[in-house]
C-alpha positions as CSV (number, residue, x, y, z in Angstrom):
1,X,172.0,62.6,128.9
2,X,172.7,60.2,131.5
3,X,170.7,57.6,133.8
4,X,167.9,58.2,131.9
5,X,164.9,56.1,131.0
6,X,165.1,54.9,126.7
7,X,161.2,53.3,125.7
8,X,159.9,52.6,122.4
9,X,156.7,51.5,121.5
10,X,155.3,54.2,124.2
11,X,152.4,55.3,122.3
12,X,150.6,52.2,122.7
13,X,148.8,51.7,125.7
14,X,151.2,49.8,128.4
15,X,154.0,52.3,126.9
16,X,152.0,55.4,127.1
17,X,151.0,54.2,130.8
18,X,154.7,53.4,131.7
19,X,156.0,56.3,130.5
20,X,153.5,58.5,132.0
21,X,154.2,56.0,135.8
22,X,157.7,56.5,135.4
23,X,158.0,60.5,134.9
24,X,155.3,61.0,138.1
25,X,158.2,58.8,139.8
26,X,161.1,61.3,138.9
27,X,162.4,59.7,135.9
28,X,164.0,61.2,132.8
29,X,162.1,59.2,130.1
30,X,163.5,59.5,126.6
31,X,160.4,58.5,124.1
32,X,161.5,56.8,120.7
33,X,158.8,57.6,118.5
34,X,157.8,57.4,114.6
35,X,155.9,60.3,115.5
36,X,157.5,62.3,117.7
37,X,155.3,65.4,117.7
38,X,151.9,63.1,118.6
39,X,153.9,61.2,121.6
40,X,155.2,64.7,122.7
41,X,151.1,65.5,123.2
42,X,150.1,62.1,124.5
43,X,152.9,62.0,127.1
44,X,153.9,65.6,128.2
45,X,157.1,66.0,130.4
46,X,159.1,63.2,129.1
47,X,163.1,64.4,129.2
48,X,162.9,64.0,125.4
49,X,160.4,62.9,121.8
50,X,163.4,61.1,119.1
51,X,162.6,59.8,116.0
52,X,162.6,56.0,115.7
53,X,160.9,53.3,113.9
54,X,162.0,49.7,113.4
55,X,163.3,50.4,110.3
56,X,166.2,52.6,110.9
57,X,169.3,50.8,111.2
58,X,171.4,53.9,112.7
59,X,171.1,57.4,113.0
60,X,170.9,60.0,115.8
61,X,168.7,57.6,117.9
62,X,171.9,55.4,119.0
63,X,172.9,58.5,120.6
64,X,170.3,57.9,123.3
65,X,171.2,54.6,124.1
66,X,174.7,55.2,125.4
67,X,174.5,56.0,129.0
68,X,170.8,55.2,129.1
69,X,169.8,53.5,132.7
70,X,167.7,51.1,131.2
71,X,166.2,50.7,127.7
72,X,162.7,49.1,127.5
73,X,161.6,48.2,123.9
74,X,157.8,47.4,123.5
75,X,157.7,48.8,120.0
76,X,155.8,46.3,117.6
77,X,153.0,46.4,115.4
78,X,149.9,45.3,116.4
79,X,149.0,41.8,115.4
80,X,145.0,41.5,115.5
81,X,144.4,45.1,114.4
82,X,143.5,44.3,110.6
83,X,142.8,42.1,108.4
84,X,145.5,39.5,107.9
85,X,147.4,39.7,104.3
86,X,150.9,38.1,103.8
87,X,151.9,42.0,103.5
88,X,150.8,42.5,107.2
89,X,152.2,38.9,108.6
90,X,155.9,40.5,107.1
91,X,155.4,44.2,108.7
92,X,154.1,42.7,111.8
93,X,157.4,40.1,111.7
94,X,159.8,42.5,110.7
95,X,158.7,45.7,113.6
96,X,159.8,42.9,116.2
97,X,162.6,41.7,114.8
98,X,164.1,44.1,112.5
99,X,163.4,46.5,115.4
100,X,164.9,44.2,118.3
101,X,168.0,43.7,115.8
102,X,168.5,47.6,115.3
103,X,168.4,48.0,119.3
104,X,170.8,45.2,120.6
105,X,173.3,46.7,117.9
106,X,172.8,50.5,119.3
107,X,173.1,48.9,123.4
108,X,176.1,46.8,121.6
109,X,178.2,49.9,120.1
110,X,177.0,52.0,123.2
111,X,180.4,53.0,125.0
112,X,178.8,53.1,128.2
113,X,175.8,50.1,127.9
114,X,172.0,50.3,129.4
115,X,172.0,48.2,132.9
116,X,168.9,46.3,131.9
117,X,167.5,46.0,128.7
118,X,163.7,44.9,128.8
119,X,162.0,43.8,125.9
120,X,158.0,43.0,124.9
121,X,157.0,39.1,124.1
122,X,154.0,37.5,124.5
123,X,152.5,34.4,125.7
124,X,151.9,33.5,121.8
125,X,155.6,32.2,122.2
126,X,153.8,28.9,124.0
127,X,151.3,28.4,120.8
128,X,147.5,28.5,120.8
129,X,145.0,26.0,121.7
130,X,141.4,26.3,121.5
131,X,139.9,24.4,124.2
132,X,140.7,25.6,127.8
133,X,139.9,22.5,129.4
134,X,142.6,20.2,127.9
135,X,145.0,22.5,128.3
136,X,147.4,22.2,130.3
137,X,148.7,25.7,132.6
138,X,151.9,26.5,130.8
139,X,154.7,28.4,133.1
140,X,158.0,29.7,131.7
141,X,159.6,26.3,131.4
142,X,156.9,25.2,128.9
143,X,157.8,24.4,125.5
144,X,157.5,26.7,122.6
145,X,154.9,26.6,120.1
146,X,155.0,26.0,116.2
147,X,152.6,28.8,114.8
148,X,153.3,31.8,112.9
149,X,152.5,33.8,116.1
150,X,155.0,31.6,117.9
151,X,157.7,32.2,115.2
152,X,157.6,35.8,115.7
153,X,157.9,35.4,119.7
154,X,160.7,32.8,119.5
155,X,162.7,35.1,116.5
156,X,162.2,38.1,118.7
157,X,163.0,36.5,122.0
158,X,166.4,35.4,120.4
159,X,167.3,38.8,119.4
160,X,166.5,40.6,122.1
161,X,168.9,37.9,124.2
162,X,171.8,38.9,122.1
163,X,171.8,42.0,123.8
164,X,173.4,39.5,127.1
165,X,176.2,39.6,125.3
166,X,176.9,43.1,125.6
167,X,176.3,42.7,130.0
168,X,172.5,44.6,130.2
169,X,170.8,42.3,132.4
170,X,168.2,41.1,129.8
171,X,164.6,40.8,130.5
172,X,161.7,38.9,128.1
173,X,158.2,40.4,129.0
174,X,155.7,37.5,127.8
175,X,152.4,39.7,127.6
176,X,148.8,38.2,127.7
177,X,145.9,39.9,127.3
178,X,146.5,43.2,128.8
179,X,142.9,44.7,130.0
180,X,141.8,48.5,129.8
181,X,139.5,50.5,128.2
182,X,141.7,52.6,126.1
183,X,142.9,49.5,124.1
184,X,143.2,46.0,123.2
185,X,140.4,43.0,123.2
186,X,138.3,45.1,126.3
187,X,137.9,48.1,124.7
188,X,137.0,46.1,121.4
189,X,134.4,44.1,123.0
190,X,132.5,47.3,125.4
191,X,130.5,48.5,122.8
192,X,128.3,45.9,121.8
193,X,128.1,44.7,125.0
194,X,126.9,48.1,126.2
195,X,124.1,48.0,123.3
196,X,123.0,44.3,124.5
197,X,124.4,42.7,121.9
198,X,127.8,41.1,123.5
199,X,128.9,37.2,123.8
200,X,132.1,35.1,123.1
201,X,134.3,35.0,120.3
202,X,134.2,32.2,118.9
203,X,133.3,28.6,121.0
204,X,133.8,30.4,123.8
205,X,136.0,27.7,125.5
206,X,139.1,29.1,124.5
207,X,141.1,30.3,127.4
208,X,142.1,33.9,128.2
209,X,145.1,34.3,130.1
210,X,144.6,38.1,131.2
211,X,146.2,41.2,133.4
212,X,145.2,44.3,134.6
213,X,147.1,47.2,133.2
214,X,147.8,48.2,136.5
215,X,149.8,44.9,137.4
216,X,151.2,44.9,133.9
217,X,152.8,48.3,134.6
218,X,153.9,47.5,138.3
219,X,155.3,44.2,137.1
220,X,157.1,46.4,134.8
221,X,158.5,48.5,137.1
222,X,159.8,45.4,139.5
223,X,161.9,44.2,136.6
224,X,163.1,47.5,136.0
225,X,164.4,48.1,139.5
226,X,165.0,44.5,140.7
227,X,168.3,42.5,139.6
228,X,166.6,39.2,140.3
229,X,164.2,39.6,137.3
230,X,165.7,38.5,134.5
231,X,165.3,36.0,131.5
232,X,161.6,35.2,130.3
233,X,158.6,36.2,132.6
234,X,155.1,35.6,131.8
235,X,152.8,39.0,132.7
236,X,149.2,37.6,133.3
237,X,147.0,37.0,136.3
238,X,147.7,33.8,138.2
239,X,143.7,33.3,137.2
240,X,143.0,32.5,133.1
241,X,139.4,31.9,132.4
242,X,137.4,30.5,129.1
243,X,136.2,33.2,126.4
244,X,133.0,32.3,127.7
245,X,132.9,33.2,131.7
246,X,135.3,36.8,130.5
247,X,131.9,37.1,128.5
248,X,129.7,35.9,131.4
249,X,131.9,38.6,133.9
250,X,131.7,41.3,131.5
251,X,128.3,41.3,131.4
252,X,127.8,41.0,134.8
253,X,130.1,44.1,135.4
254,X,128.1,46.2,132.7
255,X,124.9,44.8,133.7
256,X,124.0,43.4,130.2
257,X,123.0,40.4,128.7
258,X,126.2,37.6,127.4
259,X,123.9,35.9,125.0
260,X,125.2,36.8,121.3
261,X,128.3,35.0,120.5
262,X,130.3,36.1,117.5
263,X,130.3,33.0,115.5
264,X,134.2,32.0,114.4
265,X,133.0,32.2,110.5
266,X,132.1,35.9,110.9
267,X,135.8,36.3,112.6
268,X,136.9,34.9,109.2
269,X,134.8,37.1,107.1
270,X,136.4,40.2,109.2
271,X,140.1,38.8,109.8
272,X,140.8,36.0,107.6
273,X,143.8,34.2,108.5
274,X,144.2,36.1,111.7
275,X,140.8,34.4,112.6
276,X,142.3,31.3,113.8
277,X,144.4,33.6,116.4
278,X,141.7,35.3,117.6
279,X,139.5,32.6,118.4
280,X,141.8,30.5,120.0
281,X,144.0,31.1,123.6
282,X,147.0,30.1,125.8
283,X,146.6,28.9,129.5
284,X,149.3,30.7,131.1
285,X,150.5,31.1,134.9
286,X,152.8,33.6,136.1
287,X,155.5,30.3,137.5
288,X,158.2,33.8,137.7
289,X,156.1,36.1,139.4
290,X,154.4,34.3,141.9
291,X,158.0,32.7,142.9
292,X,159.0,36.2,143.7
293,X,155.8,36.8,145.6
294,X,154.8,39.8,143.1
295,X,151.7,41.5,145.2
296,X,148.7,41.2,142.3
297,X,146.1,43.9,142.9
298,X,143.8,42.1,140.7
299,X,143.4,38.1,140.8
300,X,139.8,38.2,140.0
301,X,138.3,38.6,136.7
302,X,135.3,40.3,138.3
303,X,137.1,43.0,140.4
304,X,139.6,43.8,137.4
305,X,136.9,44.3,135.1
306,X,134.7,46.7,137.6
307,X,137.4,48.9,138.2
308,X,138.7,49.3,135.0
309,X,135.2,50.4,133.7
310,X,134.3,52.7,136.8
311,X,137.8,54.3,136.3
312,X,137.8,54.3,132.6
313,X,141.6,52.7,133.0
């Protein structure tokens, strides 16, 4: 195969949405998948399903890489999903960078390299704060930050730049809160709030730097086809908000009540050390983006939220 499309990572819900956007475009996708079989049904028409996980350090996967247009690696476990053990804190480490580290080596040994290689961060790369208010809005020329979620970004930043060295145009996606109903903190939070029983997490005055899935994926897509994007980009709106007005818009959208805040000690009872991630929050502005004059659909918190729920995004 040539001039095709490489992702992992594309069951989850940006990659299953890019992957699905980039085969109605014409593009031969090639999925990397633990579970081929289930990404085969999830995302029909893709060119091919391999077998991949962040482990494998070889094997017929490399294959795939040579002659690939692009490779776009968004592969990672997911953070906030369970409870936090030290077992969990080392498989959620070691899927980013173990898995970035087996890539760069298959786009390095590749006799005819990717032209861009893309690769998932997040805005946890800038630390967490928990008041909004004394924050100050962090661009991509902020410094980095010195918790454990931080670690994992800056460790799996550097890999993924190693792959420069091979001549991919390299490109860091620096992910906030992506919003959609199929996944993530939305769809977590839609159920008690449609049963009246939603507020914050947390104080509430923690800041939530969001995007749409929509602009996530189209930002996507700009890097992919546009040389100027490269280096580290932030992906959220040009508009973060406090915990408590997301809670206040939610509401409003669903037509509910925002009066039940989940108290940070219950967070604790549920997620233990992962607690003090989930109730705090990064104030993060797109400095890249809105440089290049990317066209957001969504800048308000309000309209985002309405059309993801009428559309069931």
């Amino acid at each position: 195969m040539h001039g095709h499309i490489v992702i992992t990572g594309a069951t989850g819900v940006i990659g299953t949405e890019l992957a699905l956007r980039l085969i109605a475009r014409g593009e031969s996708v090639v999925v990397f998948a633990r579970l081929p079989g289930v990404a085969a049904r999830n995302i029909p028409g893709a060119g091919e399903y391999v077998q991949w996980d962040s482990g494998m350090d070889g094997g017929d996967w490399t294959g795939f890489i040579n002659g690939a247009k692009a490779v776009i690696h968004l592969a990672g476990k997911p953070l906030l999903e369970s409870r936090w053990t030290e077992a969990h804190k080392n498989e959620c480490y070691s899927s980013r960078v173990l898995g970035t580290r087996h890539i760069v080596s298959a786009i390095a040994s590749a006799s005819e390299k990717p032209q861009v290689f893309i690769s998932a961060s997040a805005i946890g790369y800038y630390g967490s704060f928990s008041r909004c208010d004394d924050t100050p809005a962090m661009d991509e020329s902020a410094p980095e930050g010195r918790d454990f979620l931080a670690k994992i970004c800056i460790d799996w930043e550097k890999e993924a730049l190693a792959a420069e060295k091979s001549g991919p145009r390299t490109v860091l996606l620096r992910t906030g809160i992506v919003l959609s109903t199929k996944g993530g903190m939305l769809q977590k939070m839609l159920p008690t709030f449609r049963l009246f029983l939603g507020g914050p997490i947390g104080s509430g005055l923690q800041c939530i730097s969001w995007i749409h899935i929509d602009d996530e994926i189209a930002a996507i897509l700009e890097v992919l086809d546009n040389p100027l994007y490269r280096g580290a980009i932030n992906l959220v709106s040009p508009t973060p908000v406090t915990m408590k007005k997301f809670a206040e818009a939610l509401a409003a959208v669903l037509d509910r009540p925002a009066q039940l805040p989940v108290p940070e000690f219950v967070v604790h009872l549920l997620m233990g050390e992962g607690a003090e991630y989930a109730v705090k929050g990064q104030k993060i502005t797109p400095g890249f983006l809105m440089a290049q004059h990317f066209p957001f659909l969504y800048q308000s918190l309000s309209d985002a939220l309405a059309d993801l729920i009428a559309h069931k995004k």
